[in-house]
C-alpha positions in Angstrom: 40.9 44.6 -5.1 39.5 48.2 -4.4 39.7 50.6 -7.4 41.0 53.7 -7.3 39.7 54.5 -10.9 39.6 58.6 -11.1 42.0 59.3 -8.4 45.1 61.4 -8.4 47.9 60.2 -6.5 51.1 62.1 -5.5 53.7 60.1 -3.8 56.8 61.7 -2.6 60.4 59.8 -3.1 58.6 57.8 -5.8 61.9 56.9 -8.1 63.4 53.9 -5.7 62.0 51.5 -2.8 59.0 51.4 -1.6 58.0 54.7 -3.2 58.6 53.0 -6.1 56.2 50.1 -5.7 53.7 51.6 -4.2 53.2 54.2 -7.5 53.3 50.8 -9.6 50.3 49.6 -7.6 48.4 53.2 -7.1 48.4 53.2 -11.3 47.8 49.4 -11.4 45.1 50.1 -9.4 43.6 53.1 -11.5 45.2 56.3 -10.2 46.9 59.1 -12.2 50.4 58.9 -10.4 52.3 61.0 -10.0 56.0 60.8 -8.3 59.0 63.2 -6.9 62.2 62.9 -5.8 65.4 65.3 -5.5 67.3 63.5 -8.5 66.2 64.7 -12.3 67.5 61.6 -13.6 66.3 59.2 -11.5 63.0 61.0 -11.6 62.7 61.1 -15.1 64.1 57.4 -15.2 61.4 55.9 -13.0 58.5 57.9 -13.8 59.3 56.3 -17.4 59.5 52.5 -16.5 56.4 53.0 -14.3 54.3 55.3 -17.1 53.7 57.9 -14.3 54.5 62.0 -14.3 57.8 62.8 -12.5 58.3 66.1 -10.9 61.7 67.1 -9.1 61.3 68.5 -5.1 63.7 68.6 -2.3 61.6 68.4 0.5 64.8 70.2 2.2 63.8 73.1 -0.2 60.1 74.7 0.7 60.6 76.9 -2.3 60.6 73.5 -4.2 57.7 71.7 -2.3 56.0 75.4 -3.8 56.9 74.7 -7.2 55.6 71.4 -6.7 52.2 71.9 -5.7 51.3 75.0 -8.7 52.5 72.5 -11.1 50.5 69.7 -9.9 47.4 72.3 -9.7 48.4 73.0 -13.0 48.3 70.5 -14.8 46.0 68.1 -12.4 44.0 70.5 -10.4 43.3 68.4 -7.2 44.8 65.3 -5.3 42.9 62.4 -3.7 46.2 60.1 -2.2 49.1 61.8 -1.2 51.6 59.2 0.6 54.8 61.5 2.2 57.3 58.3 1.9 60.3 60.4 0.7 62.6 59.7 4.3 66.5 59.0 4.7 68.3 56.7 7.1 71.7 57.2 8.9 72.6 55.7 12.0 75.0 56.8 14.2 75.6 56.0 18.1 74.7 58.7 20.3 78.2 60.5 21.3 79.0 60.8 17.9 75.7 62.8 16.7 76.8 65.6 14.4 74.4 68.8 13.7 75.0 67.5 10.0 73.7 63.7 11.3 70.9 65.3 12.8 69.4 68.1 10.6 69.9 65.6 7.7 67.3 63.0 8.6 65.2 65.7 10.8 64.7 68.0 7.5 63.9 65.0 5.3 62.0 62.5 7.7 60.2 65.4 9.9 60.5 68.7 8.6 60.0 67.4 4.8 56.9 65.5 6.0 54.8 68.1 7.5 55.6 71.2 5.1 54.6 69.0 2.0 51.6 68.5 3.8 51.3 72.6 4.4 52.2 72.7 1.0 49.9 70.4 -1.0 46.9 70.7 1.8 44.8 73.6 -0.3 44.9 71.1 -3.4 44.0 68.0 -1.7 40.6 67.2 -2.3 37.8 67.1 0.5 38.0 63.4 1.7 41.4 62.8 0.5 43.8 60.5 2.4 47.3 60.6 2.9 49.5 58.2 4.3 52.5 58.7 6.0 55.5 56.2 5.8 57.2 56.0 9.5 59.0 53.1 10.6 58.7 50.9 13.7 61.7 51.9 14.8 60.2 54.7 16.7 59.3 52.4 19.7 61.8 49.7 19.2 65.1 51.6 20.8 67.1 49.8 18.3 70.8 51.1 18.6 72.4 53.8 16.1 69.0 55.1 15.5 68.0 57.9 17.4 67.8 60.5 15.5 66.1 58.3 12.8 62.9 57.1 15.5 62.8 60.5 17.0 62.2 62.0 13.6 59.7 59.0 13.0 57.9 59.4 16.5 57.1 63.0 15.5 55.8 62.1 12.4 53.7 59.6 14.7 52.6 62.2 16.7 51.6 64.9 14.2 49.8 62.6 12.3 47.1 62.0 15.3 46.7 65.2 16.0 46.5 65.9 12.2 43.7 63.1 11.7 41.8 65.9 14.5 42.1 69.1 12.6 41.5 67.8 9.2 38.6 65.9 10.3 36.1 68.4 9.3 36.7 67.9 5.5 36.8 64.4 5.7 40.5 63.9 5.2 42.1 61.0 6.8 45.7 60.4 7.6 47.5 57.6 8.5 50.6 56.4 9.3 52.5 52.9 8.0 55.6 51.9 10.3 57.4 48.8 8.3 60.2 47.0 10.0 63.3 45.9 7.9 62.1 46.0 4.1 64.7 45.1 1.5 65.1 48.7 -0.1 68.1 50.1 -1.3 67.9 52.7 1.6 70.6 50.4 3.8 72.8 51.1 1.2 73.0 54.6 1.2 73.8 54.5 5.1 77.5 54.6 4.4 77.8 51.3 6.2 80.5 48.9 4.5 79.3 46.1 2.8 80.5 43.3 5.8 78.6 45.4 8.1 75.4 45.6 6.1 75.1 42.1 5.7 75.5 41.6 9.4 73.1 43.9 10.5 70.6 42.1 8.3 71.5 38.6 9.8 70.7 39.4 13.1 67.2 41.8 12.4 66.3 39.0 10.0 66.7 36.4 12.8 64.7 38.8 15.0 61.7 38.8 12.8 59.4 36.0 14.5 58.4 35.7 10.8 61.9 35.1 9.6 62.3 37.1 6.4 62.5 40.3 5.5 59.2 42.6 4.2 59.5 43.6 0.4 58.3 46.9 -0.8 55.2 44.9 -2.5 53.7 44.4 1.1 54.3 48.3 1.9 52.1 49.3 -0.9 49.4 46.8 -1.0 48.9 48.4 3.1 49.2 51.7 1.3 46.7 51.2 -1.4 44.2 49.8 0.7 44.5 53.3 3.5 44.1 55.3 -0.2 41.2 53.4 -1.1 37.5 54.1 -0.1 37.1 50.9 1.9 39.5 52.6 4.5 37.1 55.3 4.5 36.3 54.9 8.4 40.3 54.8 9.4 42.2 58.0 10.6 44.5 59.2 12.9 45.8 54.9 13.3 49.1 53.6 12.7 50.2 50.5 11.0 52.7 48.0 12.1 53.9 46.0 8.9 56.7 44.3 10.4 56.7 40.9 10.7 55.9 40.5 14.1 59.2 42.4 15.2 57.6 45.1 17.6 55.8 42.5 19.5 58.7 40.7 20.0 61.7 42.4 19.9 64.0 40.5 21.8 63.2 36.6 19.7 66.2 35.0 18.4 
């Protein structure tokens, strides 16, 4: 188990999912954690049952991704992990994309990605890494989610061409793309319940490896890109996902 003993980790939408677990295993692991989200109270809730620092951003909100990083260089100075998981999910069949549909998940999944990059980039420490969490869905063409992949394919993209220009001071980015994970994002899709669970069924019986990821395999992948014994790996991306990309179509 690699230590990360003396490293400050920040890691965005940290209060539910795989945000969540992944700050349980940074501190496990020896990092100063700590985790934001755009509710107070669920903030303030999880950076408590985790023993972490909570801080409250909207990544919608650049003025709050500011706040953000001068308290962080406040009260920690610099950051070694930064791990941009903070990312919504609605899906909706093309025809019936609204502006509302499509800004939503672009601000938050794209838009929110890069500036808290911008944002937190003069803090980060020479030879930092940050992870970015992007979903397979940005090759698989699954139905209902195109506005969801195409915000995750340009987080894709940036990151490689990221990994180039921050080369030079030894800062390496990455990008993780899980398939279905039990997380309670599903449940915020608006979907009713009958729905849900049929969705599930058939991507569950499309996983060649027959169950769903939990949030604990996300962040073991995550710790290990933080970690020094990923120290020659930038500009990659991930595919935790059962097997599903490779073979989309099994039944």
């Amino acid at each position: 188990m690699s230590s990360l003993n003396g490293k400050v980790a920040v890691v965005t939408g940290g209060n539910s999912g795989i945000g969540y677990t992944t700050a349980q295993k940074l501190k496990h692991r020896g990092a100063e954690v700590i985790i934001t989200g755009r509710s107070a109270e669920k903030v303030q809730s999880a950076a408590e049952e985790i023993g972490v620092r909570g801080m409250v951003a909207d990544v919608r909100d650049l003025s709050a991704i500011d706040h953000m990083a001068d308290q962080i260089k406040n009260e920690f100075g610099k950051i070694d992990i930064l791990f941009v998981n903070a990312g919504v999910f609605q899906p909706v069949p093309i025809g019936q994309i609204s502006e509302e549909v499509f800004d939503y998940q672009m601000e938050i999944n794209f838009k929110g990605a890069v500036f808290t990059i911008e944002k937190l980039l003069p803090i980060l420490n020479d030879g930092a890494s940050i992870i970015n969490l992007s979903s397979v869905n940005a090759y698989t063409g699954m139905p209902n989610t195109a506005v969801y992949a195409a915000s995750k394919a340009a987080l894709n993209s940036y990151t490689r061409t990221a990994s180039t220009e921050l080369a030079p001071r030894g800062i390496r980015i990455n990008s993780v793309n899980p398939g279905p994970v039990e997380t309670p994002i599903f449940g915020k899709t608006g979907m009713k319940e009958e729905d849900l669970n049929g969705l599930a069924e058939e991507m569950q019986n499309r996983i060649p490896l027959k169950r769903y990821g939990q949030p604990e395999d996300i962040a073991s992948l995550v710790a290990f890109l933080a970690s020094d014994e990923a120290s020659f790996i930038t500009g990659s991306e991930y595919n935790i996902d059962g097997g599903i990309n490779i073979n989309p179509l099994l039944s």
